[in-house]
LUMLUM-647499 format. One record per atom (N, C-alpha, C): residue in one letter; x, y, z. Coordinates in pm, whole numbers, plus 32768, in hexadecimal, padded with zeros to 4 digits. Layout:
AXYZ
...
end
This chain:
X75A27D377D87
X75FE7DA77D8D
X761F7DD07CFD
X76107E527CD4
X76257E6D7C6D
X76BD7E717C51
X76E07E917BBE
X77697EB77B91
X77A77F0C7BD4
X77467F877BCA
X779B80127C0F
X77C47FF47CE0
X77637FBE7D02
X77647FB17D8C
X781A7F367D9E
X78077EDA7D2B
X789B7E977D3D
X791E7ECA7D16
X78E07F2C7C83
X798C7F977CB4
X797D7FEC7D10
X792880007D5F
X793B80547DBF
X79A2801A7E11
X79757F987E55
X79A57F747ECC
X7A447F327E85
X7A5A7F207DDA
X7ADA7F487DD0
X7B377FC37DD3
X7AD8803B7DB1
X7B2980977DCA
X7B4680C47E5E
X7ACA80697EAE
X7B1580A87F73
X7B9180497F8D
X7B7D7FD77F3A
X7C077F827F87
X7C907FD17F54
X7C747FF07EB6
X7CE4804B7EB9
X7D2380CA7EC6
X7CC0811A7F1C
X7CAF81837F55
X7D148128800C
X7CB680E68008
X7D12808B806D
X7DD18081807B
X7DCD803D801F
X7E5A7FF28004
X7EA080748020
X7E7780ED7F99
X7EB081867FB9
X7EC981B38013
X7E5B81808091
X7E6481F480FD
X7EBC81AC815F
X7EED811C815A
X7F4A80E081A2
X7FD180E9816B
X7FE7810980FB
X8053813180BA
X809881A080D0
X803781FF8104
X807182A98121
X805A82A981CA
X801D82528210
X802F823782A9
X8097820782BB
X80DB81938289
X81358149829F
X81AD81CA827C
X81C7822F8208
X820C824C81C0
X825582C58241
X81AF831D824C
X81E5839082BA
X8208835C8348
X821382EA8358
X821882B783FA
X828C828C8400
X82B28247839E
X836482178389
X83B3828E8372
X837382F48320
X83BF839E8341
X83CD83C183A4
X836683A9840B
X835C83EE849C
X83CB83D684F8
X83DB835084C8
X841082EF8539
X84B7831084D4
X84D383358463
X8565833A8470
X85A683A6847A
X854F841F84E3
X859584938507
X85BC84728599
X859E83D585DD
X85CA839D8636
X8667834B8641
X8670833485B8
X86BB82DF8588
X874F82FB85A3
X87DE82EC85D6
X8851834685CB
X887A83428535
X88D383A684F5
X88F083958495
X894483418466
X896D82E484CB
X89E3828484CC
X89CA820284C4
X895E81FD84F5
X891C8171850A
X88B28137846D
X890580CF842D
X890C80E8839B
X88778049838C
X88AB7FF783FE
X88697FA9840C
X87C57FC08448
X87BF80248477
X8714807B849A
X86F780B9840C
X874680F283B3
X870A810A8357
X86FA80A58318
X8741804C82D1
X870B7FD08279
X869E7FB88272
X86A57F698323
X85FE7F358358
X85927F9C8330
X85AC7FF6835A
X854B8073832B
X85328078828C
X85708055822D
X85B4807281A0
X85247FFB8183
X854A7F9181B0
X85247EED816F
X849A7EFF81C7
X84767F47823D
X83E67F3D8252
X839A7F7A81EC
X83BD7FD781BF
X836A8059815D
X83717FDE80FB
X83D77FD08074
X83E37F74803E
X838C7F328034
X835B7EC98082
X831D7E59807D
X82977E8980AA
X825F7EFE80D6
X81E97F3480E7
X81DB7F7F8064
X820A7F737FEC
X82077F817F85
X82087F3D7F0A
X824F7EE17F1F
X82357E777EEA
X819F7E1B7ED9
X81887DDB7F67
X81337DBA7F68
X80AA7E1D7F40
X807D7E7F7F60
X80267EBD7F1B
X80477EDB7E7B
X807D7EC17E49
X80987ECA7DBC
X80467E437D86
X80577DE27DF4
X801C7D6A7DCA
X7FA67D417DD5
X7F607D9E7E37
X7EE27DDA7E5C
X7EAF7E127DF3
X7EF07E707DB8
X7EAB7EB17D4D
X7E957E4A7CF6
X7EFD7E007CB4
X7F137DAC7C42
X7E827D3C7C55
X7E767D107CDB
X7DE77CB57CFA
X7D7C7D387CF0
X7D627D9A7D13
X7D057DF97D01
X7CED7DE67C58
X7D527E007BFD
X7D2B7E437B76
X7D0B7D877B53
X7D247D317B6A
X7D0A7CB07B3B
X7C5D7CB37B49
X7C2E7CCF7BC8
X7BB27CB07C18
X7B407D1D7BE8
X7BA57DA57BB7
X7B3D7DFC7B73
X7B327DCC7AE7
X7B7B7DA07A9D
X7B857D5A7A0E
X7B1E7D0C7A2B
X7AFE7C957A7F
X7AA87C0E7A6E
X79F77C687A8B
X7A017CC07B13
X79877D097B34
X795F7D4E7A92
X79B27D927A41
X79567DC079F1
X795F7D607959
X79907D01791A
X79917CC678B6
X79597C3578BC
X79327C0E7937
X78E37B97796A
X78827B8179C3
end
């Protein structure tokens, strides 16, 4: 497998991570025009799901740019 063929399949994972980031992002929007405006504890949960579907892909990336560093300098 060449170089280019292995950043490829790094740039789909993070084409990946992206596209679960903005799924997760517009679906927790969807869902808090369900939400009452009173109910403070549905938003939180809602607050800390996005959150942490952000987080963790941040950390995704951070292993992506590690794994593209080693693919092209080793």
């Amino acid at each position: 497998m060449t170089l280019g063929w292995k950043l490829f399949a790094v740039f789909l994972a993070f084409i990946a991570i992206l596209a679960t980031v903005i799924v997760v992002a517009f679906r927790e929007r969807a869902r808090s025009r369900t939400i009452a405006d009173g109910d403070l504890k549905a938003q939180q949960d809602q607050d800390a799901r996005v959150m942490a579907t952000v987080f963790f892909s941040i950390a995704g990336g951070m292993l992506l740019t590690l794994l593209t560093a080693w693919l092209v300098f080793f």
